[in-house]
OpenMM code with the backbone's topology and positions (N, CA, C; nanometers):
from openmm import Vec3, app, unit

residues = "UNK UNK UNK UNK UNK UNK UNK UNK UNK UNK UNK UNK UNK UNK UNK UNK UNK UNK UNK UNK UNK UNK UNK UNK UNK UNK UNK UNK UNK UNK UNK UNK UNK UNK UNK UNK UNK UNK UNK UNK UNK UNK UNK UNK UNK UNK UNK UNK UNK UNK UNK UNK UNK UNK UNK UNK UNK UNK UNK UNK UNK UNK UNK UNK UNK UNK UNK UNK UNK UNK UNK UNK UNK UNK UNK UNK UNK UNK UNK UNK UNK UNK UNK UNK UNK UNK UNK UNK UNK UNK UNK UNK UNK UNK UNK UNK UNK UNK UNK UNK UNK UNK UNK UNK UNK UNK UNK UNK UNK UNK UNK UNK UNK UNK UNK UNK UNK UNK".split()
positions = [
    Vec3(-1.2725, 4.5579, 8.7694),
    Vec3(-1.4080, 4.5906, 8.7306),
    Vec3(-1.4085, 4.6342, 8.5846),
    Vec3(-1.4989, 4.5975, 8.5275),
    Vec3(-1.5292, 4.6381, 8.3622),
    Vec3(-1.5977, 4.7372, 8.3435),
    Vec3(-1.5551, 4.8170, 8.2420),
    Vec3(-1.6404, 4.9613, 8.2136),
    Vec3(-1.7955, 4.9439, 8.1395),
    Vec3(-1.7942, 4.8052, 8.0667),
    Vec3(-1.8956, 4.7732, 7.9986),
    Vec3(-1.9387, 4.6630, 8.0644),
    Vec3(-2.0519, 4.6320, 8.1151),
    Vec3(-2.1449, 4.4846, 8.2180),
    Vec3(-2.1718, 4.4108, 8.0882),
    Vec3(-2.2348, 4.2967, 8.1452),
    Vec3(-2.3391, 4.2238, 8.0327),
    Vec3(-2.4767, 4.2707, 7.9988),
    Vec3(-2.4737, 4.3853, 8.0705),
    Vec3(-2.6516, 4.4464, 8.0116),
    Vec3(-2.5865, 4.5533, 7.9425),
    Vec3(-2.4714, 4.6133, 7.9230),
    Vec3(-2.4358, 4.7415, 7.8242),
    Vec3(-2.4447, 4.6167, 7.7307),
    Vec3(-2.3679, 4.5165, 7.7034),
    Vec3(-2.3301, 4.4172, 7.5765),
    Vec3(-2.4589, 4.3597, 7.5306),
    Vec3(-2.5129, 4.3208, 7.6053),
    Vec3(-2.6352, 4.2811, 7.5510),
    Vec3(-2.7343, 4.3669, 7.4985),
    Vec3(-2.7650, 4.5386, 7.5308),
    Vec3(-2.8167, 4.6391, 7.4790),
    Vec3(-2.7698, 4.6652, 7.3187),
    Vec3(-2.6596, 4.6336, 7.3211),
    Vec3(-2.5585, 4.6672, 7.1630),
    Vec3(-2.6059, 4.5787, 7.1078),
    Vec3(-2.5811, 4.4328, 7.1578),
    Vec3(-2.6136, 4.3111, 7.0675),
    Vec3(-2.7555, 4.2869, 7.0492),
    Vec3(-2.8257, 4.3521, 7.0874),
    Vec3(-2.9831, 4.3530, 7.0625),
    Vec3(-2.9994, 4.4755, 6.9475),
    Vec3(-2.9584, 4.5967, 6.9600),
    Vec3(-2.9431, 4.6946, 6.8409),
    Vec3(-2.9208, 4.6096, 6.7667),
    Vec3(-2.8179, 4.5638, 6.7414),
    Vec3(-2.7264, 4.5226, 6.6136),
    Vec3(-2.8521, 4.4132, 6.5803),
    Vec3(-2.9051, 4.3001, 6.6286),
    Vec3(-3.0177, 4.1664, 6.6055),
    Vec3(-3.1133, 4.2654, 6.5571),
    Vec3(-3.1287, 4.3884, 6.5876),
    Vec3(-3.2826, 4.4742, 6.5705),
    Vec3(-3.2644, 4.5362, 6.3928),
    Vec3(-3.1413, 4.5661, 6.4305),
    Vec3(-3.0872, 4.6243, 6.2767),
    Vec3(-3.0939, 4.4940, 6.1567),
    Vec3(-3.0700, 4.4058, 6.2082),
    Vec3(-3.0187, 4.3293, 6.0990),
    Vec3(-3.1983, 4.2028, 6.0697),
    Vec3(-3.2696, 4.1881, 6.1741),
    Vec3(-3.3866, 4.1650, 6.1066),
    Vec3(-3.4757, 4.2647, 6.0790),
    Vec3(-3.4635, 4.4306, 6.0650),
    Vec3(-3.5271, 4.5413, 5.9680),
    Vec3(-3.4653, 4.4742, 5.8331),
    Vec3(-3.3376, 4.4801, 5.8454),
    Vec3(-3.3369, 4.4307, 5.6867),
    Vec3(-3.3707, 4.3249, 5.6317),
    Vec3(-3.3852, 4.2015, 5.6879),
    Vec3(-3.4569, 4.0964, 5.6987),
    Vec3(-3.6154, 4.0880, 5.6508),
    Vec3(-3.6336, 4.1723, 5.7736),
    Vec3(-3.7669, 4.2354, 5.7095),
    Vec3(-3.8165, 4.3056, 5.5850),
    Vec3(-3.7731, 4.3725, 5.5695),
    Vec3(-3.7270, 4.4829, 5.4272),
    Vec3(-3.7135, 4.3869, 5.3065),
    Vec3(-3.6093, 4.3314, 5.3242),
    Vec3(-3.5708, 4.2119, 5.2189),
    Vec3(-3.7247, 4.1219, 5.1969),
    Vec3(-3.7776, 4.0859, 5.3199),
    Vec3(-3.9477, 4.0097, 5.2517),
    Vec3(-4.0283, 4.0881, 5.1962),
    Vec3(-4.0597, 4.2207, 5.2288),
    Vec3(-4.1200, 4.3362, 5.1602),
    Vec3(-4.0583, 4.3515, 5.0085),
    Vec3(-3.9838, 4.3462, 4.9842),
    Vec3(-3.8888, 4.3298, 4.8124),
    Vec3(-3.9240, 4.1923, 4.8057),
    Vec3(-3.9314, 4.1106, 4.7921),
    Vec3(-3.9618, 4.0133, 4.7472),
    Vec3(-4.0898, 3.9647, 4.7489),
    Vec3(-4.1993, 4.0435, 4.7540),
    Vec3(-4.3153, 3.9680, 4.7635),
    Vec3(-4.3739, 3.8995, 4.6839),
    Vec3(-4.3411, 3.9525, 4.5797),
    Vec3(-4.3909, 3.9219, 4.4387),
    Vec3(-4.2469, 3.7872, 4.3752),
    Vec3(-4.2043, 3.7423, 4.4280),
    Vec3(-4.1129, 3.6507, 4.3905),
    Vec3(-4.1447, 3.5503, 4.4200),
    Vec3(-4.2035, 3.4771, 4.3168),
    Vec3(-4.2516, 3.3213, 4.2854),
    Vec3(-4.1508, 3.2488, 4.4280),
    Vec3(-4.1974, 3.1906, 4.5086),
    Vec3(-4.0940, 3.0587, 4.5590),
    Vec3(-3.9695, 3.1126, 4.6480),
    Vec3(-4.0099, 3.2701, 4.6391),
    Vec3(-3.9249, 3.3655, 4.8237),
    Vec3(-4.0189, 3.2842, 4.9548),
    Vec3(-3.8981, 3.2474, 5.0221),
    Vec3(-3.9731, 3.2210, 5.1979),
    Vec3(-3.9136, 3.2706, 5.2412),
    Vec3(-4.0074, 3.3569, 5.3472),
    Vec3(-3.9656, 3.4733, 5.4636),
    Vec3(-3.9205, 3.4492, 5.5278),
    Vec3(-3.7880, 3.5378, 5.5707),
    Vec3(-3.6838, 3.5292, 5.6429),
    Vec3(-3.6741, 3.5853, 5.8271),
    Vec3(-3.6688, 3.5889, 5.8713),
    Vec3(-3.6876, 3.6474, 6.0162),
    Vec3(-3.5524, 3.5977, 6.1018),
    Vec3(-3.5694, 3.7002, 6.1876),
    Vec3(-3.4274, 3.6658, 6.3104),
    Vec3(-3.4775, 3.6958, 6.4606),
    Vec3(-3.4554, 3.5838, 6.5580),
    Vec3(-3.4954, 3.5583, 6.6321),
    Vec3(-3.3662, 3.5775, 6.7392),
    Vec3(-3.2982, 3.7178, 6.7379),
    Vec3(-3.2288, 3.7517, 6.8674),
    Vec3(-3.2954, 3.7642, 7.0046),
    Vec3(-3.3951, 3.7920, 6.9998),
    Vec3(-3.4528, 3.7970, 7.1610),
    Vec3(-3.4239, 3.6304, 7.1943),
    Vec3(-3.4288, 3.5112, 7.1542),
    Vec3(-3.4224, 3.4051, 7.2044),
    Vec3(-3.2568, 3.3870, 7.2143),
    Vec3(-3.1708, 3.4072, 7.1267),
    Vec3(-3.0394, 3.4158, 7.1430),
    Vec3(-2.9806, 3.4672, 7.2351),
    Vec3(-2.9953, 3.5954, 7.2219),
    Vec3(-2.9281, 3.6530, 7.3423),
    Vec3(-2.9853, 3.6450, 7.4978),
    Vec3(-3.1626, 3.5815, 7.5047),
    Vec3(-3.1937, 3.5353, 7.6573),
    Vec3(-3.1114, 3.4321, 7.6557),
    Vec3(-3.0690, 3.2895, 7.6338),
    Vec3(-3.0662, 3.2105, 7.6299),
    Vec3(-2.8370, 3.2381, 7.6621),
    Vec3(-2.8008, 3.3704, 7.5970),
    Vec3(-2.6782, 3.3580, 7.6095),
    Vec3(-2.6285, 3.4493, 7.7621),
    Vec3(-2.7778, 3.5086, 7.8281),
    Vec3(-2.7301, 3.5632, 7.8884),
    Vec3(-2.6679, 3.5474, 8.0461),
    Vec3(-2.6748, 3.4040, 8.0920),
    Vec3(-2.6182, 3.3549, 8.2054),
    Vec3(-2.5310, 3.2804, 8.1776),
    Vec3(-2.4520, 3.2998, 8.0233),
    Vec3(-2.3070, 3.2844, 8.0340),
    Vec3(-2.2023, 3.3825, 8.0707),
    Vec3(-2.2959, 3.5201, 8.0685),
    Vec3(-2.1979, 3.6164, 8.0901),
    Vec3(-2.1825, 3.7021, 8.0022),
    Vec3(-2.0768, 3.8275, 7.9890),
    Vec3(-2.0586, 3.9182, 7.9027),
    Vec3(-1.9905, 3.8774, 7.7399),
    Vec3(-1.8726, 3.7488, 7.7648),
    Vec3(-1.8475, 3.6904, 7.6019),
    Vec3(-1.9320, 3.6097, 7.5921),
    Vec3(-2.0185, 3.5553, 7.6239),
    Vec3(-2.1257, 3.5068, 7.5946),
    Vec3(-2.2200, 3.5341, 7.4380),
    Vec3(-2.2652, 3.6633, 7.5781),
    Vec3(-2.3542, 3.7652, 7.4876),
    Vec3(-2.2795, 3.8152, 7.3436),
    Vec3(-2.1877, 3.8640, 7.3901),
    Vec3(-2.1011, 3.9224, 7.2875),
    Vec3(-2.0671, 3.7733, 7.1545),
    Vec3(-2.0595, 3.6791, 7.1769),
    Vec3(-2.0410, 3.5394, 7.1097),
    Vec3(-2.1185, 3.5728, 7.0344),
    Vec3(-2.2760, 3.5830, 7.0967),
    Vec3(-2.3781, 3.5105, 7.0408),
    Vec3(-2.3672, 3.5660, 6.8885),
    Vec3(-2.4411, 3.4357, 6.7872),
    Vec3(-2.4695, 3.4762, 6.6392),
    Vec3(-2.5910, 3.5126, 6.6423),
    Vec3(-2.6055, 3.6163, 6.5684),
    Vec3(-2.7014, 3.6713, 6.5390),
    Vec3(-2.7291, 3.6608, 6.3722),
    Vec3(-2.8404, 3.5963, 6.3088),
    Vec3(-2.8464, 3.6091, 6.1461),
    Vec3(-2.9930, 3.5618, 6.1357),
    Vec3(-3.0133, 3.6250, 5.9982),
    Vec3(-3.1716, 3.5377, 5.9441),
    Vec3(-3.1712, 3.4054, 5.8949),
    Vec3(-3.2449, 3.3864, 5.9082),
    Vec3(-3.3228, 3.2497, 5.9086),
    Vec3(-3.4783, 3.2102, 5.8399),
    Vec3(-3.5045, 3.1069, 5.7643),
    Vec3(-3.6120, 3.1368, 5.6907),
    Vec3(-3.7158, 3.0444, 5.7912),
    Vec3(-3.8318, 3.1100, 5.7638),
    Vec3(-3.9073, 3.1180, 5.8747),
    Vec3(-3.9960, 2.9389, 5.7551),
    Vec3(-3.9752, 2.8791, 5.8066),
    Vec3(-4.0670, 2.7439, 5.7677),
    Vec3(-4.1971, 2.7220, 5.8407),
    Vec3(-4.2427, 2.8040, 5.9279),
    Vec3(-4.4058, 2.8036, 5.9521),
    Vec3(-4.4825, 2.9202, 5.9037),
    Vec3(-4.4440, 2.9979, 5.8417),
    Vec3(-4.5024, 3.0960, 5.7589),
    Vec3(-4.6180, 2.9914, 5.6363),
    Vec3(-4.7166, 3.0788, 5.6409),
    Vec3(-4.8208, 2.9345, 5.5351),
    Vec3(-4.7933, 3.0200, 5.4014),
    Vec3(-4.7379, 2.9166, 5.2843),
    Vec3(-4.7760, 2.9685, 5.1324),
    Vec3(-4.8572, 2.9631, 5.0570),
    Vec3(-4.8354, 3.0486, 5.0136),
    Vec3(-4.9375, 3.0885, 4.8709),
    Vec3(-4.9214, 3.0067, 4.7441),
    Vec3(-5.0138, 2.9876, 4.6807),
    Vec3(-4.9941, 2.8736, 4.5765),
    Vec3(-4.8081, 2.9032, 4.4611),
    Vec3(-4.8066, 3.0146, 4.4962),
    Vec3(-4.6932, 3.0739, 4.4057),
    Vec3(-4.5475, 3.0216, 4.4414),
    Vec3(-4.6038, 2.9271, 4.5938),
    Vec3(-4.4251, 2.9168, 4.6742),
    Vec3(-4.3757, 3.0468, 4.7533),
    Vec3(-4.4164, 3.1596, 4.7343),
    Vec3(-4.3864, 3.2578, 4.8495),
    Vec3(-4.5011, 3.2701, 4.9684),
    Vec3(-4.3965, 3.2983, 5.0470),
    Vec3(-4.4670, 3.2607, 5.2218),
    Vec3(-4.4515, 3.4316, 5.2825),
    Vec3(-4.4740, 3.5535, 5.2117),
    Vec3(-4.4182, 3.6606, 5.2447),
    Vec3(-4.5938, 3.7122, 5.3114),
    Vec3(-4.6607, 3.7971, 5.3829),
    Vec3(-4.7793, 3.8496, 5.3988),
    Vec3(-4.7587, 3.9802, 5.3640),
    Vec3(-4.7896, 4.1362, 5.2868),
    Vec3(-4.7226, 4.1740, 5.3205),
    Vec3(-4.8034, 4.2814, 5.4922),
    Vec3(-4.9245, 4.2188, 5.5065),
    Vec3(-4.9856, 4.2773, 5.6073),
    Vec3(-4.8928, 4.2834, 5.7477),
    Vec3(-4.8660, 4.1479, 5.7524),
    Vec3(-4.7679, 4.1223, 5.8775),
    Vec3(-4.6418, 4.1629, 5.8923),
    Vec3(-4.5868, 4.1906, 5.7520),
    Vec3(-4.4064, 4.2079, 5.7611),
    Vec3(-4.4073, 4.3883, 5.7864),
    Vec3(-4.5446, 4.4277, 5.7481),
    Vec3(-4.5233, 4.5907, 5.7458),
    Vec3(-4.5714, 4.5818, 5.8746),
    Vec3(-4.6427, 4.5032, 5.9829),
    Vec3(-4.6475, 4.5131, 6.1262),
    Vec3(-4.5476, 4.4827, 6.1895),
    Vec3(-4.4561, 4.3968, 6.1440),
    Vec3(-4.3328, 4.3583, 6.2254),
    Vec3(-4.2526, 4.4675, 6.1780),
    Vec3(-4.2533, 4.5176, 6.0999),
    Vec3(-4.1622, 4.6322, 6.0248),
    Vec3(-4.1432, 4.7655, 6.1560),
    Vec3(-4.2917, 4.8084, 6.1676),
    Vec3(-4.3186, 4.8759, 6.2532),
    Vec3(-4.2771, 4.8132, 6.4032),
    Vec3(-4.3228, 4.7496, 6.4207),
    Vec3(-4.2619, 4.6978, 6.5738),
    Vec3(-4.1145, 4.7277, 6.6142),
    Vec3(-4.0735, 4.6175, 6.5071),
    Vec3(-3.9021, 4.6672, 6.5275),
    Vec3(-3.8473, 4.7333, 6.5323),
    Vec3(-3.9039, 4.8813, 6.4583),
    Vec3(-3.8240, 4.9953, 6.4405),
    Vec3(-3.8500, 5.0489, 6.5676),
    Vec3(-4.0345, 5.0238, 6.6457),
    Vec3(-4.0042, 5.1133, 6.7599),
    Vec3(-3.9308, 5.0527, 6.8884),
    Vec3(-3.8771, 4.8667, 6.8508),
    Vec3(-3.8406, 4.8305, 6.9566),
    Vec3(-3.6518, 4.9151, 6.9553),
    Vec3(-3.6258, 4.8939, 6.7983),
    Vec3(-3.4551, 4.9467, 6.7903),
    Vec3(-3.4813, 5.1081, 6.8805),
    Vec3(-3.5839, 5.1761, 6.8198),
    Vec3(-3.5999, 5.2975, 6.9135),
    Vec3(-3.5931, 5.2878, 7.0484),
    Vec3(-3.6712, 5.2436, 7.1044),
    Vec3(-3.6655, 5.1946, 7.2453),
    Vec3(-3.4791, 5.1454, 7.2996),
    Vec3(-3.4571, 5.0351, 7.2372),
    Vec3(-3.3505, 4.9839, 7.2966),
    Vec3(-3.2099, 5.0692, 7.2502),
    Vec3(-3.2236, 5.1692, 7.1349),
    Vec3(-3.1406, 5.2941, 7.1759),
    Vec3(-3.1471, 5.4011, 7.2678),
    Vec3(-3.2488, 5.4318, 7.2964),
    Vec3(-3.2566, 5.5392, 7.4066),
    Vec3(-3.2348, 5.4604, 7.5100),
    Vec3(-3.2519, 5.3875, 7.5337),
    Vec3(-3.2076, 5.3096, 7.6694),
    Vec3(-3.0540, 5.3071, 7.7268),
    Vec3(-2.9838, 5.3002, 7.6035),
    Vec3(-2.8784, 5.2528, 7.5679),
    Vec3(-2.7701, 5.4209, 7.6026),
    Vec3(-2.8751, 5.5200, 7.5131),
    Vec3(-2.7907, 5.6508, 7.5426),
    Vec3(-2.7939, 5.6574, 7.7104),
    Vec3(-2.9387, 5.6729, 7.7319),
    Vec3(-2.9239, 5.7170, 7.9330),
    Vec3(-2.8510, 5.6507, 7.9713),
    Vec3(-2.7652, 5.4793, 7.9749),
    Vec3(-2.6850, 5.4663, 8.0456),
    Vec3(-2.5358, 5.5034, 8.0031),
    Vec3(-2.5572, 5.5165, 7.8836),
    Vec3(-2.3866, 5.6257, 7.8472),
    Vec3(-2.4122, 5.7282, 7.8895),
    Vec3(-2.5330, 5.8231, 7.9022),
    Vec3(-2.5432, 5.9540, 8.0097),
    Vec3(-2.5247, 5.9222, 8.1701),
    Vec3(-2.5225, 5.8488, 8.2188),
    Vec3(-2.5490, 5.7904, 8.3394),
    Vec3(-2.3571, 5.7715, 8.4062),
    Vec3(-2.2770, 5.6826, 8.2566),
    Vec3(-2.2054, 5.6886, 8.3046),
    Vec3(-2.0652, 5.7988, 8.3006),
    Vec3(-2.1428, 5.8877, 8.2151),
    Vec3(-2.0402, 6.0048, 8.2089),
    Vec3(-2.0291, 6.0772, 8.3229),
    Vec3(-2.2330, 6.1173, 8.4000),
    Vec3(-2.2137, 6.1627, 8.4930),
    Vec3(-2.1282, 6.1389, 8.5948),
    Vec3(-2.1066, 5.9619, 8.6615),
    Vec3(-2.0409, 5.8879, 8.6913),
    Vec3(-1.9118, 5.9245, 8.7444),
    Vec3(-1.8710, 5.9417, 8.6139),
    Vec3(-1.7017, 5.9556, 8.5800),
    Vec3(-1.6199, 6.1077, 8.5752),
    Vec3(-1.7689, 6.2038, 8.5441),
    Vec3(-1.7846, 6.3432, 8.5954),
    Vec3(-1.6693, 6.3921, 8.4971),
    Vec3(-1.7302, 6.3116, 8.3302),
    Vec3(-1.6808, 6.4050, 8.2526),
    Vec3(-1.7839, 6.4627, 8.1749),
    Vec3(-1.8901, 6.4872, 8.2357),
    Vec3(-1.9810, 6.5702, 8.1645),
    Vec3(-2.0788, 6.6812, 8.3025),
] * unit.nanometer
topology = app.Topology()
chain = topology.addChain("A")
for resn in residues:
    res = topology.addResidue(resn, chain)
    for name in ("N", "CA", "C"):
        topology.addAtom(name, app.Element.getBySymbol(name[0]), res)
């Protein structure tokens, strides 16, 4: 039996996808004003559903990175950045990384109780 399932691995590997399109995000917010920037986004929720009935190296496999978003509509300037939307996705994400850390602590509380070293 494994100390870590594929829903502990996949909780991490969703942090880590959550972390890395904030900066993603962040990065289109700095660039708005840059003639001919297209917005970048990362689409781990489809990665890691899609890796998750391979199992725990699966999940753990999966790549996670940005990607420039080619249906974003531009502005005559060549940048495709809004910044209405990226400061809504901005917000989202941070409360989804919130969310999917506390989740993440109760079952490391869960399994200390468990193991009855706490």
């Amino acid at each position: 039996m494994e100390l870590f399932d594929t829903v502990h691995i996949a909780l991490e590997r969703a942090i880590q996808g959550s972390g890395i399109r904030h900066e993603a995000l962040a990065q289109n917010l700095a660039n708005i004003n840059t003639p001919g920037y297209r917005r970048q986004d990362v689409d781990f929720h489809g990665a890691l559903q899609s890796a998750m009935g391979g199992g725990a190296e699966a999940v753990a496999a999966t790549p996670i990175a940005a990607s420039v978003d080619s249906s974003a509509p531009m502005r005559a300037d060549g940048n495709s950045v809004d910044v209405d939307s990226e400061a809504a996705n901005l917000a989202q994400n941070a409360l989804e990384y919130e969310a999917l850390t506390q989740v993440l602590r109760v079952r490391g509380d869960i399994l200390e109780i468990a193991l009855g070293t706490r």
